[in-house]
N, C-alpha and C positions, 0 to 999 in steps of 0.2 A: 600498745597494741597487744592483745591476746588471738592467737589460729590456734590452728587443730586440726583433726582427722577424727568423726565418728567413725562410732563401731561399722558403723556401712556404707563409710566411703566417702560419706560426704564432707567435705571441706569448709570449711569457715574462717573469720577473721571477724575481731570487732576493735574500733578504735574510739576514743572519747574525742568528742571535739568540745568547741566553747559555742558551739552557734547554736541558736533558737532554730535551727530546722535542722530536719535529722534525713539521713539518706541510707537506704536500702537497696542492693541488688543482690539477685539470683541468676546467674552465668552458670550456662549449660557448652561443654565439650562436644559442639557436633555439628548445626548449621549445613553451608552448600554440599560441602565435601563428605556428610553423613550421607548423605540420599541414597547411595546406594542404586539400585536398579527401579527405582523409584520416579516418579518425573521431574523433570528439571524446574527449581524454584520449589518443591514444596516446603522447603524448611521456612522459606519466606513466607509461603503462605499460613506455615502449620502458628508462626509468630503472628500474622493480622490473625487469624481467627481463633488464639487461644484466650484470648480474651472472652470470648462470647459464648463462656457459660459455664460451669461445674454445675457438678452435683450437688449443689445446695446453693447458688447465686446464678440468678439469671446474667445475661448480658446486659440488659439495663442496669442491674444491681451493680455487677461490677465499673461501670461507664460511672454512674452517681459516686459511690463509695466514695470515693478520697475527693473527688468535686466539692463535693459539701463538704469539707475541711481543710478547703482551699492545698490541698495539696496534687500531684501531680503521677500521673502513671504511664509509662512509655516500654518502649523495647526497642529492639534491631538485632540483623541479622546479616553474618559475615559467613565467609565461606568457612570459617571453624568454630562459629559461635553463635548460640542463639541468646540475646543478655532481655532482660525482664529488669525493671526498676523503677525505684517509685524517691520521689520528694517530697517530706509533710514536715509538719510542726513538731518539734521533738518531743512532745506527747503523746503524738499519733504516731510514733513508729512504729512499736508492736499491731496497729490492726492495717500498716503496711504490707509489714513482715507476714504476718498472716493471710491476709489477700496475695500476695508473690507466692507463697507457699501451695494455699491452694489451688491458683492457675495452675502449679507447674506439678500437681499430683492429681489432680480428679476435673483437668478441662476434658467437655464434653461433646465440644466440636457439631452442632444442631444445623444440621443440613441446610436451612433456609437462611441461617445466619453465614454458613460455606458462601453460599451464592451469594449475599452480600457485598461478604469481603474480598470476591473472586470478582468482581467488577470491578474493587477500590483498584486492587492491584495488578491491571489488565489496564488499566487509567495510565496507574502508575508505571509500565511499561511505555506506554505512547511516550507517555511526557519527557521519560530519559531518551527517546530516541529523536525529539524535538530538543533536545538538551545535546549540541553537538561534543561538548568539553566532557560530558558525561559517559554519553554514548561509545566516542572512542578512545577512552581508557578501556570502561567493557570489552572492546571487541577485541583492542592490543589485548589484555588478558588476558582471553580467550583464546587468540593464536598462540600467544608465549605457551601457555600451558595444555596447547591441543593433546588430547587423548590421556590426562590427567583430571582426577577428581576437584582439583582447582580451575581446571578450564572452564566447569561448566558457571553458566551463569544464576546470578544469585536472584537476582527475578526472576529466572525463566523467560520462556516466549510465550504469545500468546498462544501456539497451540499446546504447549507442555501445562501452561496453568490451566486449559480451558479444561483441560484432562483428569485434574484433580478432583476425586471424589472426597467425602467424610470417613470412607474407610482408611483410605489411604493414608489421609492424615492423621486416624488414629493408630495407624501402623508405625507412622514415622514417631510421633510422639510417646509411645509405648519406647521405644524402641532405644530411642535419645534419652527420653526426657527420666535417668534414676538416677539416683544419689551419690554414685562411684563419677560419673561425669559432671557434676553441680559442684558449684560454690556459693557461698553463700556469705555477705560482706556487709555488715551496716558501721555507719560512720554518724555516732549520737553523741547529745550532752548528756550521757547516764554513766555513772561506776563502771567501767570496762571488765568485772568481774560479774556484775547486774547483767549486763549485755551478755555476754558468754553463758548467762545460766540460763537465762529467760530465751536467749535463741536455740540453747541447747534443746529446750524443752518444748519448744515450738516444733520445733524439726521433727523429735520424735515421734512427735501425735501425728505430722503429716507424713513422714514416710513411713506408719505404718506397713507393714503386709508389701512396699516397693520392692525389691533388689530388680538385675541386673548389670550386664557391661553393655557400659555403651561407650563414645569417643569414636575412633576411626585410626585405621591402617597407616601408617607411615610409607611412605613411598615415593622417592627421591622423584623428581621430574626430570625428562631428559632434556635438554636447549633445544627450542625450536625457532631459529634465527630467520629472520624473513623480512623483508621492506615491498610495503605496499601502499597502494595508491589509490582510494576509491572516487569518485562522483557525487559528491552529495549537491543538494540544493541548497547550499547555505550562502550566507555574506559572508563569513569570514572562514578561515584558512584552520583547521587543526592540525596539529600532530603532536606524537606521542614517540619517541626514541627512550628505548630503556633494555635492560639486560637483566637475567639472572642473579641475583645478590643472596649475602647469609642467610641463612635461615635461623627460627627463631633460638634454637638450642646452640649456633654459634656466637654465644656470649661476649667473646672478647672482639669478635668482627665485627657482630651486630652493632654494638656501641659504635664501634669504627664508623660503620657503615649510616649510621643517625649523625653523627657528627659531619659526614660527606655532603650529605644531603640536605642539612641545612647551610652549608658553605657554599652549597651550588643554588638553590632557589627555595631557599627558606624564605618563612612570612616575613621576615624583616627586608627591606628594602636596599640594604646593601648587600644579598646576598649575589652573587660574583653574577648571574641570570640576570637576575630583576636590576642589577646596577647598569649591564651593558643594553639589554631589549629593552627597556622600560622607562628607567630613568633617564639613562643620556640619550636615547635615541629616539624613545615615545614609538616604535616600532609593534609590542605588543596588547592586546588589551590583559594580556592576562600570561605568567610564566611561573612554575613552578618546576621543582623535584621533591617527588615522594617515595616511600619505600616503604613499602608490605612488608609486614612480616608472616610469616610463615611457619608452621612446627619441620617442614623439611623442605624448605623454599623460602627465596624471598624475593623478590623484585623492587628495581627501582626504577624512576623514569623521571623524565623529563618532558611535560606536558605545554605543550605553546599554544596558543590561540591570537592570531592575528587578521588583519586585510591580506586578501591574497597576493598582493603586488609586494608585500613586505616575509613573505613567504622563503622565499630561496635568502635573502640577506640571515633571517633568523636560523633558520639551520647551520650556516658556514659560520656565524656567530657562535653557536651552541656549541658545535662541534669541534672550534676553536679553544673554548672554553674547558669540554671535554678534554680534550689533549693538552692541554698544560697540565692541570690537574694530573694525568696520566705520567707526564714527563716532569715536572716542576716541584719537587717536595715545598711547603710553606715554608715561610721565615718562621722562624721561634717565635716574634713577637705576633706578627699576624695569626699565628699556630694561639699564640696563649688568648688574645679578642678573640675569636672563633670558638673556642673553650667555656669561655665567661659568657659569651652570647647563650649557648645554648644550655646551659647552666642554671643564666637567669631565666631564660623560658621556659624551661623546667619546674625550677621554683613556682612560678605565677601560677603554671595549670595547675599544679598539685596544691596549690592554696584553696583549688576550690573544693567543698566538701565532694559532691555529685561526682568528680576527676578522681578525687581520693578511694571514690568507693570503690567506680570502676578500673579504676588500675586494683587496684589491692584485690579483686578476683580476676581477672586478666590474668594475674601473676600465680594465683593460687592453681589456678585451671592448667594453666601453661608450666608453670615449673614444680608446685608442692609448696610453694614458699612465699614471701615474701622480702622482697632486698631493701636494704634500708637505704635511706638516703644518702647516707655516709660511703659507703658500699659504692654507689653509683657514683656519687662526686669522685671517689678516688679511681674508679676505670676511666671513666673521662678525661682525666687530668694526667691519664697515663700515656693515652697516646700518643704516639711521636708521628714529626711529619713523614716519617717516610712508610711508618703503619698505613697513613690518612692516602699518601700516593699510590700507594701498592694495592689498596681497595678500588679507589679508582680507577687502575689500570686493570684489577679483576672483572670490576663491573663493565667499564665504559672503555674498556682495549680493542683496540683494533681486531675487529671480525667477530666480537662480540655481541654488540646490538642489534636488535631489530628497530625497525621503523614503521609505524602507520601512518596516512596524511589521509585528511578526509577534504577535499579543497571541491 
């Protein structure tokens, strides 16, 4: 693997693979929490409609382009990140890389094409609030982080998108979208000295005439603890219990805290969750624990979706569960399968190229760097159980959580 830092800011990373398809992304430092005094959801929006046009490729142009080369162009949009990215045939990465480039230097955001994609995503609002597993993650989020730049939401509502002009969003993308906040990460079967010059050279001709700071403020959240209870019109039963956890610059917790959280309802089926609600009991249709991260926050939770008559057994389950973990450090041996579990899932995602690319600017954007595999194997493998207990009892201690139910 060869990175970097250009003359102006902007970061990079290229690594050789063996595959016949090559993969590119452009990771921008900015997303929900850039907005600013802005409306809520434009970053989301400013992502559907940068597509739809530069200064020299119309939006049909760019929609065809990589179609007809059977290759693929996407994005997404988190509350610190805006990612652009594409998958083609490791021929066609350079007019990948070139098309990424020019969305994220000269879009031109064409008003009729706004109204558009302000429909899709006004659609796309509905659908997550008829989406109840969805919906009330959002809302817990929301209250955890009331009156912080991470509260607000990442689609917006429908009166904060309806509000969104084409100025505004080229206000926000002027503003986000320079080269001090970019990464820039392709994952090809070329000479990783090839890649490094040929993207060097790409770059320059597109951030011509750019500079800029862009990113966003750090500012710790304060806990806002709370258990509520709404009304919804559903069949089944949601909720959502989670607490304040590491944030992303606390490195040796952070791991702790990845490690907790796949012990407690990770995708694997014997995670301590999914073994008691799911497996033995057939109680939930669905039970996980995830955890955000965050550059000065993090969260984690414990997401349930059930019948409602299996409602209260799930919580006094969970919560049971919670408090061991709190009181109970693991056995060495259980401590070392827990290790190796999350280890080898690790392994698999990062097999994939499209995984490889986006972590390796994730990591650029977020720390300057890249951590090698080696590096991560050996924090992992460090933890002890009474590290793993003492997280848990940070995150999931008594008078710590909050709770939302949507029943």
């Amino acid at each position: 693997m060869r990175s970097g830092t250009t003359e102006y800011g902007l970061r990079y990373a290229v690594k050789r693979s063996s595959s016949k398809v090559g993969y590119c992304s452009l990771g921008v430092r900015c997303g929900t929490r850039a907005e600013g005094n802005l409306p809520e959801g434009i970053a989301h929006l400013v992502e559907h409609t940068i597509f739809k046009g530069t200064l020299t490729r119309s939006a049909a142009r760019i929609n065809s382009y990589l179609d007809r080369l059977g290759g693929e162009l996407n994005a997404y949009t988190t509350k610190e990140e805006i990612v652009l990215h594409s998958t083609v045939l490791k021929e066609d990465i350079w007019k990948a890389c070139g098309l990424l480039l020019d969305i994220a230097t000269h879009a031109t955001f064409p008003e009729h094409e706004v109204e558009t994609e302000r429909g899709v995503v006004l659609d796309e609002i509905i659908s997550y609030k008829d989406s109840p597993s969805e919906d009330i993650y959002d809302c817990f989020e929301s209250s955890l982080f009331a009156g912080h730049p991470l509260g607000r939401l990442t689609l917006g509502t429908r009166e904060s998108v309806s509000a969104i002009g084409p100025g505004e969003l080229r206000e926000y993308y002027r503003n986000c979208f320079v080269p001090s906040a970019m990464a820039l990460c392709i994952v090809a079967n070329e000479d990783e000295a090839v890649l490094e010059q040929k993207a060097l050279k790409l770059c320059e001709v597109a951030f011509a005439g750019i500079s800029g700071e862009g990113g966003f403020e750090l500012c710790a959240p304060a806990p806002h603890i709370f258990s509520r209870t709404e009304e919804r019109d559903n069949h089944e039963a949601n909720a959502v219990i989670g607490a304040l956890a590491p944030s992303l610059y606390e490195e040796k917790e952070r791991l702790t805290a990845v490690l907790l959280a796949n012990i407690l309802g990770g995708p694997a089926s014997n995670s301590l969750l999914g073994a008691e609600l799911r497996e033995k009991h057939g109680w939930v249709y669905g039970v996980e624990c995830g955890y955000t991260q965050y550059s000065d926050a993090g969260l984690m939770s414990v997401s349930i979706g059930c019948d409602r008559e299996n409602l209260g057994r799930c919580l006094r389950s969970t919560r049971r569960i919670l408090d061991k973990m709190c009181s109970d450090p693991l056995g060495e041996a259980r401590l070392r399968a827990c290790k190796k579990q999350l280890l080898g899932q690790l392994a698999i995602s990062s097999d994939s190229g499209e995984n490889q690319c986006l972590s390796m600017g994730k990591s650029l954007l977020s720390f300057g760097r890249i951590a090698s595999d080696a590096e991560t194997l050996e924090a992992i493998r460090s933890i002890s159980a009474e590290q793993l207990r003492a997280m848990a009892e940070r995150v999931f201690g008594e008078g710590k959580t909050s709770e939302l139910i949507f029943i």
